[in-house]
C-alpha positions in Angstrom: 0.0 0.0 0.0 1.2 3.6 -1.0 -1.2 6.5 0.4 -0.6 10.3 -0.2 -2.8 12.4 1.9 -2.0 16.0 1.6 -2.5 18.8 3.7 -4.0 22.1 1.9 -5.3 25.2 2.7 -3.4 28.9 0.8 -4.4 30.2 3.5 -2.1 30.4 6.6 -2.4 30.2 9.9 -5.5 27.2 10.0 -2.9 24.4 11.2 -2.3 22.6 8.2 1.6 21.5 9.8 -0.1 20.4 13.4 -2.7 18.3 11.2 0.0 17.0 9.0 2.4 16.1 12.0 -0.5 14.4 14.0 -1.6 12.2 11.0 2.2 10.9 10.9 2.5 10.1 14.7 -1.3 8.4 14.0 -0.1 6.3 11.5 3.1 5.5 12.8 1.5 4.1 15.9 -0.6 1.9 13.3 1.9 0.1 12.0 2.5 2.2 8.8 6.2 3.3 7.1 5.7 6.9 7.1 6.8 10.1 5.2 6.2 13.1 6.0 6.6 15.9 3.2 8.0 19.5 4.6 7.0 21.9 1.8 7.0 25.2 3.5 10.0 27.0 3.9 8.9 27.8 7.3 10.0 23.8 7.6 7.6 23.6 11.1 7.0 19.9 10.3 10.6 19.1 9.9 11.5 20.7 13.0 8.8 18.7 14.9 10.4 15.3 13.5 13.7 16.7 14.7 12.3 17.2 18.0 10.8 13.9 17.7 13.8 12.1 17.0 15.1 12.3 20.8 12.1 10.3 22.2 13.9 6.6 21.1 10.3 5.1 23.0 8.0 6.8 20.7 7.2 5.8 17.2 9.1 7.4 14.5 8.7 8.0 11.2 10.7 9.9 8.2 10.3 13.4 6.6 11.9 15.2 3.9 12.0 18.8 3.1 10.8 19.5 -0.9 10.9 22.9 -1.7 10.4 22.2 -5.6 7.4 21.3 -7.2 8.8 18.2 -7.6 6.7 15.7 -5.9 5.2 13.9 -9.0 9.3 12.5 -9.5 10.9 12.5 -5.5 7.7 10.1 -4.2 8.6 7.9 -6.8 12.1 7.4 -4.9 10.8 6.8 -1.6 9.2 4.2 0.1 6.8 4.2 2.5 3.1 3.0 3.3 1.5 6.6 3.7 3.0 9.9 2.8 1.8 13.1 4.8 2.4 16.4 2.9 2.5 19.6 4.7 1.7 21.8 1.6 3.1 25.3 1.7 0.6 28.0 1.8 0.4 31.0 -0.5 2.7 28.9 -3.0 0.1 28.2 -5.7 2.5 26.0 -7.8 4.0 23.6 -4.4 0.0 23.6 -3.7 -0.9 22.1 -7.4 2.1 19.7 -7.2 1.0 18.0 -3.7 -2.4 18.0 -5.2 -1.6 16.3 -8.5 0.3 13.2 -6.0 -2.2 12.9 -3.6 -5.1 10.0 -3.4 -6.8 12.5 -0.7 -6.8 15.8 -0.3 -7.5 17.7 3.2 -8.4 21.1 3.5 -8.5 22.5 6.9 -10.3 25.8 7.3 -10.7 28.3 10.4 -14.4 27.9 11.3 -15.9 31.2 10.0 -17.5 32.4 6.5 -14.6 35.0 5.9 -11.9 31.9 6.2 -13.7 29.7 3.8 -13.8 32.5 1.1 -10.3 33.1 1.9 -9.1 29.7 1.2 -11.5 29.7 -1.9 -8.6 29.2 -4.4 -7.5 25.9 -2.7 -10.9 24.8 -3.6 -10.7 26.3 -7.3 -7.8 24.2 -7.7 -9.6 20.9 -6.6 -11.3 21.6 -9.6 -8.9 22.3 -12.0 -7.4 19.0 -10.5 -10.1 17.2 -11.8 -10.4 17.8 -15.1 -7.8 15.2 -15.7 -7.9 13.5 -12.7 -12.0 13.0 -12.3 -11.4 10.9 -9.5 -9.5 13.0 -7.3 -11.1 13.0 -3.7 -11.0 16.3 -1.1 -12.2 16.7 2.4 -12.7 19.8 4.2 -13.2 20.0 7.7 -13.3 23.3 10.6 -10.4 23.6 12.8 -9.4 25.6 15.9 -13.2 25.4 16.6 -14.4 26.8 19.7 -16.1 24.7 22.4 -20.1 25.5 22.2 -20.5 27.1 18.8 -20.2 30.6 18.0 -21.9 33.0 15.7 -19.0 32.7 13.0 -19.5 28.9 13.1 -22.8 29.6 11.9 -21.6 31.9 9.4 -19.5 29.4 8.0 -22.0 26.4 7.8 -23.6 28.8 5.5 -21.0 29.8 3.1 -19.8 25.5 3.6 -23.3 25.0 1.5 -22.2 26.9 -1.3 -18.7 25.6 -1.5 -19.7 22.0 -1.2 -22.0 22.6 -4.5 -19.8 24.9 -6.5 -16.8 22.6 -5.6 -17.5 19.3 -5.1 -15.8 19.3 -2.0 -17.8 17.4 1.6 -17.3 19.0 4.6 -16.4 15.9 7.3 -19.0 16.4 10.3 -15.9 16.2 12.9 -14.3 19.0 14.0 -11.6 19.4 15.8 -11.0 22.2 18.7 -8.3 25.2 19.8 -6.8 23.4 22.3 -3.8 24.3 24.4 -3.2 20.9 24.6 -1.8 20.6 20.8 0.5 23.5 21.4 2.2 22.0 24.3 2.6 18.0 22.4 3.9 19.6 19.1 6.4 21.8 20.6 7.6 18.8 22.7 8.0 16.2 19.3 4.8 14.9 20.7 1.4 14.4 18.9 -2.1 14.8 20.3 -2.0 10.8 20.8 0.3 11.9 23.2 -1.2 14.1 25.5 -2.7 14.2 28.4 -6.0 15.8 27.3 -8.6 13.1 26.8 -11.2 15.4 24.9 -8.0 16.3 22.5 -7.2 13.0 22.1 -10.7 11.1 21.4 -11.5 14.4 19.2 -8.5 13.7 16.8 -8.9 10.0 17.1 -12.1 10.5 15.4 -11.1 12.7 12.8 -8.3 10.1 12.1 -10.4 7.4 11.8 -12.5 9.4 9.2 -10.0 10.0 7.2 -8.0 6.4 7.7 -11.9 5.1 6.1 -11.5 7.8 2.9 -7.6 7.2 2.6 -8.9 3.8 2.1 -12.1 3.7 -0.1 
């Protein structure tokens, strides 16, 4: 088995590299040979491997910076079961490459109206993406949601109706929460799997699950 799942958004600042980094740790404690993709020059990924590294007890996997949109030719070099790629935001051409490898697609978006029309080219691009790849599948899903809802949330559930039937694109019903508790694993090499926060950890364990189930369709 060889699985690409990349990490998407144009945007900044919606998590992409903590979703990315918690997908590796998830499926290196499955089992899998893991890859995770660094292509932002702000290399946050790679630097939470490296941190990683030191703890000999926890499941490791690799990573690899790529700063070229080269991925269609480097994946073919490297073996693995699943490769993670943190896709570089506001780098249209790095975006389209991890696109073009990937057998899913994940779009994390901060939960309001304005953030979904802000990440509105990543969707654009699905699109594009399919018109030689038909089958290409994308998930969207809300993070750094707030606990109990908020008036932005609803904003966004809105706009998520037009963007699902302009673009093709499902929203997954899971959400995942801001929670202090990913700061403090990440910048410790850690993943949420990891942490002492129950809520944090069944919350992500869900979302995983979903998209182990899509990865795998």
């Amino acid at each position: 088995m060889r699985e690409v799942i990349s990490v998407c958004n144009r945007k900044g600042g919606v998590g992409k590299s903590t979703i990315a980094v918690c997908l590796a740790v998830g499926y290196a404690y499955a089992g899998k040979e893991v890859v995770l993709i660094d292509t932002d020059p702000q290399a946050s990924s790679s630097g939470f491997r490296t941190l990683r590294m030191e703890r000999e007890d926890l499941p490791q996997f690799a990573a690899a910076k790529i700063h070229d949109p080269v991925l269609h030719k480097d994946l073919k070099n490297l073996a693995f079961d699943i490769c993670i790629i943190d896709a570089a935001g506001g780098e249209s051409e790095m975006q389209r490459n991890a696109m073009r490898v990937s057998d899913l697609i994940v779009i994390p978006s901060a939960p309001s109206g304005f953030e979904l029309w802000a990440s509105e080219d990543t969707f654009e691009k699905v699109c594009e993406l399919r018109e030689f790849k038909p089958h290409a599948k994308a998930i969207a899903f809300y993070n750094l949601c707030r606990p109990g809802g908020t008036l932005l949330m609803d904003e966004a559930l809105k706009v998520q109706k037009d963007f699902e039937r302009d673009y093709g694109v499902p929203f997954l019903q899971k959400v995942l929460y801001n929670r202090e508790a990913y700061r403090k694993a990440t910048t410790n090499g850690l993943g949420i799997q990891e942490s002492d926060d129950r809520k944090a950890r069944d919350e992500f364990q869900d979302f995983f699950d979903e998209i182990d189930r899509l990865v795998m369709k």
